[in-house]
N, C-alpha and C positions, 0 to 999 in steps of 0.2 A: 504493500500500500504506500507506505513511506516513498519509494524507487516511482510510482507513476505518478504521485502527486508534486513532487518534484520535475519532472519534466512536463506536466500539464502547465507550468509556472515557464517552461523554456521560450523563449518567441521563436529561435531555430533549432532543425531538430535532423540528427543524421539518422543514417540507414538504420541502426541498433537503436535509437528511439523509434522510430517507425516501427520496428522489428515488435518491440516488446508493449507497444500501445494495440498494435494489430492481434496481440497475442491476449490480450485482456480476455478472463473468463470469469472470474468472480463478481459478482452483482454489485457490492460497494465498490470495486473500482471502475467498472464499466458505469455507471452513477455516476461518478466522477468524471469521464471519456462522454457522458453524453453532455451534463452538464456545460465543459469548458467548449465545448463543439458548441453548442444553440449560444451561447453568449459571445463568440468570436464571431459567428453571424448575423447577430442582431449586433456587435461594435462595426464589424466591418459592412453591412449590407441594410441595415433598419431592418423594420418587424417585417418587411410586406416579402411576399412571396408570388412570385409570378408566374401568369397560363401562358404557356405555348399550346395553342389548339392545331393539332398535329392532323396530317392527312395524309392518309396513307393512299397515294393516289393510283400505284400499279405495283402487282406484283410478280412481273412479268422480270425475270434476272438471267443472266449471258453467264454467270459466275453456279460455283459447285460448294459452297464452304460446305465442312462435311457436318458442323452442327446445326444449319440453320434449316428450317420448315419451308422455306419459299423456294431453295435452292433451287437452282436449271432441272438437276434429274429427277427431282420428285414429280411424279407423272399423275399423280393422284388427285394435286391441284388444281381449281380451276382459276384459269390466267382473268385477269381482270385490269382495263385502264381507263379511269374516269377521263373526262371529256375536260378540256379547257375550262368550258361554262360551269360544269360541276365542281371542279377545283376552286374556281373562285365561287362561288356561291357559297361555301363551306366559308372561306376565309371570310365575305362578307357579313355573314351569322354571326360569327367571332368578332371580328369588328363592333356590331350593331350589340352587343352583349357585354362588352366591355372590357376584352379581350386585348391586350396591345400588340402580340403579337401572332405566329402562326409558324409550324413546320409542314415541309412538304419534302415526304419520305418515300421511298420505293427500292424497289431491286433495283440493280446495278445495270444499266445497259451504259454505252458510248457512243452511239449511230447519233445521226445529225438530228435524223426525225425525233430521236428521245430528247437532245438538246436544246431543239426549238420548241418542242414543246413546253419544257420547263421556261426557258426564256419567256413566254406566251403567258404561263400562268403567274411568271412571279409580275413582268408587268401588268398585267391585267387585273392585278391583286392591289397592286399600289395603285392604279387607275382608281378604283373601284372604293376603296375605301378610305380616301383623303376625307376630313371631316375636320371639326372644329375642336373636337378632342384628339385624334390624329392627325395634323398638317402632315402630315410624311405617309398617311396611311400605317398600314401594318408592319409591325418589325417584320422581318422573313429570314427562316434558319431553313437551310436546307441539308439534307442528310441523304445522299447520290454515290456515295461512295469514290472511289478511285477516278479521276479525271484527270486529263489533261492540264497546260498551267492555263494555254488556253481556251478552254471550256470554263476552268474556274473563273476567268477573267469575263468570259459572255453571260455569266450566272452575276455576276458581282455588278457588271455596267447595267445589267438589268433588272434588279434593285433588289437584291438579296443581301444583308452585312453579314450574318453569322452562315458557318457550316460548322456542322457534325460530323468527323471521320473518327470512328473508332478506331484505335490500335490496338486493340482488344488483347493483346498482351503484348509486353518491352521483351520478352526469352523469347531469341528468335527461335528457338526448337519447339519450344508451346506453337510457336505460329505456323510452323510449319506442319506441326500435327493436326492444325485444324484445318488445311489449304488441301487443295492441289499444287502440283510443282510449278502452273505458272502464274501463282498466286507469290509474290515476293516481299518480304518483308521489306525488304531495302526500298520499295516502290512505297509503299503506305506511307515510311516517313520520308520520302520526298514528296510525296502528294501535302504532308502535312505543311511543308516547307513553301510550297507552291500559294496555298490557301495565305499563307501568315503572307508574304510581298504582294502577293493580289491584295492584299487592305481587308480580308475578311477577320470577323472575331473569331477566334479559331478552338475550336472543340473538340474533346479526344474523350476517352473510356476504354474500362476492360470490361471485359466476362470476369466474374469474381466468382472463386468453385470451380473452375476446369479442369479436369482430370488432369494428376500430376502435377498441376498447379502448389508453389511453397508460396509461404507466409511472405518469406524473400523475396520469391518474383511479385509480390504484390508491394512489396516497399519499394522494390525497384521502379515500379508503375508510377509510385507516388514521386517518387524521385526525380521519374521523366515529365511530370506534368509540371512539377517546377520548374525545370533547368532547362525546358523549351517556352519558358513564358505562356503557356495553358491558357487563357481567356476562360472558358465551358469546359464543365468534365459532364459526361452520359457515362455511367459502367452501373451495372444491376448484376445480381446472382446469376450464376451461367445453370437456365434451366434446360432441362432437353426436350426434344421433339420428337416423337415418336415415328417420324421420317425421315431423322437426321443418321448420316452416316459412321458417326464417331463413337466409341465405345465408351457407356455409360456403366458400367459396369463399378465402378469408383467413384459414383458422384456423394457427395456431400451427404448427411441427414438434413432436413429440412431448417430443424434449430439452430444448427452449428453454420449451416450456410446465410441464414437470415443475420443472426450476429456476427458472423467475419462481412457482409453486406454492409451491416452499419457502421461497424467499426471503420471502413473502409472510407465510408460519408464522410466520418467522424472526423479522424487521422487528416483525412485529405482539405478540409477545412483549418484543421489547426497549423498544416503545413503552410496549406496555399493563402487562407486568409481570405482574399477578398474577390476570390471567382465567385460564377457563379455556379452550381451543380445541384443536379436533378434528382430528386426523389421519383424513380422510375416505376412506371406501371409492374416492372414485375417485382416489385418488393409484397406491391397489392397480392401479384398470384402467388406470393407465400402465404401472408395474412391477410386476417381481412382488415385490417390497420397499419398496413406496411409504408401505404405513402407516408402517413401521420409521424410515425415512428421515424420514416427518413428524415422529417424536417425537423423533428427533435435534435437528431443528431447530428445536425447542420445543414439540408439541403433548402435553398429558397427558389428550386424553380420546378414546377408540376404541368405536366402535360396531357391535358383532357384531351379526348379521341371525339373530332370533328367529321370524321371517314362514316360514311354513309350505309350506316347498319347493315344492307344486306351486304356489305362487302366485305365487313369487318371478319371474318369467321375463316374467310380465305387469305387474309393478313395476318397470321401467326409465327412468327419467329420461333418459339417455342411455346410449350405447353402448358394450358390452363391460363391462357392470358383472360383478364376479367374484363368486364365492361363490353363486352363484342355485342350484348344485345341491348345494351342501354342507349336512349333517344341522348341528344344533345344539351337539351335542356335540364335531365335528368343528372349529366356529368358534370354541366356546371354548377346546380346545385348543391348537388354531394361533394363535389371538390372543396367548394366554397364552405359547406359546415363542416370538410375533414382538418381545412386550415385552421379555420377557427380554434375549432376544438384542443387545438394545443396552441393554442395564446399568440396564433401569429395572423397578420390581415394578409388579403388580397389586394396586390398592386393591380388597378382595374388604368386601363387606356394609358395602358404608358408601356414601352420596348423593354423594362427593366434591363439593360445593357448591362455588362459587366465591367463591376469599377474598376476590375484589373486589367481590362482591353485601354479604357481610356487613361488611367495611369499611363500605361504600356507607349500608348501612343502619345502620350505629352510628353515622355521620357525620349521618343525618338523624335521629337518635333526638337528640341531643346539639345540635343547633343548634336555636333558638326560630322556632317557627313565625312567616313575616312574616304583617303586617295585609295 
């Protein structure tokens, strides 16, 4: 007890801190670990906690990952791609609800027609929903996976600031266990590289629980998201799919996975400070209080599912994801009494940006460019 309340007091914190706060299992110190986590966020971020209303617009992917539900070979699926019109329509609900901002998520394709389309909806989103509490319209994050720098750069001129690229783990042999061979580690973080000089707020995550996955490679994770300057983390419990290819044979208990999840929130809060990061939907498909629990332990940004109920059910990344039948209305409500309920508001019509992107960028505004 002595040894973590001692370093809950550290402002920096190396890999063997990391190590031994990740490690937390007894309920007074993990008490402790949730505590200092929800007051670094409420010092560094205020009480409000922000909707990303998310739309999962197609799940139509060119890629193989061997754990995920939507991947290319699963034949079981039916493919699915909303319409321009529908995609905004979504985002304009969100808007008119009091929503600041929106993601717009799918499989992984690179063809031109996929490019322009996204081009189409993210203008047509800012089109659409400029207002008197949104002059800029809607923030927009998009989460497209691997692209070009220029792809990223037609996503960004066309009014997107944030992306979402998971690195889903920093052991490049974890990532290779989860890929095919011409899935490249070395590609991910230059994709990541690409996103940060295009001027996006730039957002990364692991799978936490992956088979063979150490406590280690998850401080190392924590480690990367500082020392690449991290804006957004997304990482949730690595659940499985019952169509995925990867052997499950080793996964986690439920318990022990749902608290190395938070602790994970937790850690990466006291690390980083003043990112923002997501209390993910599948903390929900552990418990049924999983988001609430994540924003205990430092997360302030929650993502209500805008995606058009009969589609929802063919967008599963993995299993037992919740809300697939719930109307829209229904999830803003619920979200809104899940924040509450643990002592934090809703930031309503506002981008809630990340104070670490604009620190980040006043720091590069202010230093002289080297030769």
């Amino acid at each position: 007890m002595e040894k973590t309340e001692q370093l809950l007091h550290k402002n920096t914190f190396d890999k063997s801190d990391i190590v031994h706060l990740l490690s937390l299992s007894e309920p007074a110190e993990r008490a402790l670990l949730q505590k200092a986590a929800f007051a670094t966020a409420t010092t560094f971020l205020g009480n409000n906690v922000y909707y990303r209303g998310i739309v999962e617009f197609s799940n139509i992917c060119t890629l193989n990952c061997y754990y995920c539900g939507i991947r290319k070979g699963n034949n079981s699926l039916h493919r699915y791609c909303l319409s321009v019109g529908e995609v905004i329509n979504c985002a304009k609900w969100a808007a008119e609800c009091g929503y600041g901002s929106c993601v717009l998520q799918s499989g992984e394709r690179r063809d031109e027609q996929f490019i322009s389309f996204v081009e189409a909806c993210t203008r047509g989103i800012k089109k659409a929903t400029v207002s008197d509490t949104l002059p800029e319209g809607l923030g927009i994050t998009l989460s497209l996976g691997e692209q070009s720098r220029e792809t990223y750069q037609r996503f960004f001129d066309a009014g997107a600031h944030r992306y979402l690229l998971r690195i889903e783990t920093t052991n490049p042999t974890l990532f290779t266990s989860l890929h095919p061979e011409e899935q490249v580690f070395a590609n991910r973080l230059k994709c990541l590289t690409y996103l940060r000089k295009t001027g996006f707020q730039v957002g990364t995550g692991v799978m936490i629980g992956i088979p063979d996955q150490t406590v280690e490679d998850l401080a190392d994770d924590i480690l990367f998201f500082r020392d690449n300057d991290i804006d957004m983390i997304g990482m949730g419990p690595y659940l499985p799919h019952p169509d995925a290819l990867i052997d499950n044979s080793s996964v986690m208990d439920n318990d022990a996975l749902l608290s190395l999840a938070l602790s994970m929130i937790a850690v990466c809060r006291l690390v980083l400070k003043d990112v923002n990061i997501a209390a993910t939907t599948a903390l929900q498909a552990m418990v049924h209080d999983g988001r609430e629990q994540g924003i205990l332990y430092g997360a302030n940004v929650v993502m209500p599912n805008l995606t058009p109920t009969d589609f929802r059910k063919s967008y599963q990344l993995y299993d037992g994801k919740p809300c697939i039948d719930e109307g829209k209305e229904e999830c803003r409500n619920c979200l809104k009494n899940r924040i509450e309920s643990v002592g934090r508001t809703v930031g309503w019509d506002t981008w809630g940006d990340s104070p670490h992107f604009e620190a980040r960028k006043n720091d590069n505004n202010s230093t002289p460019a080297r030769e």
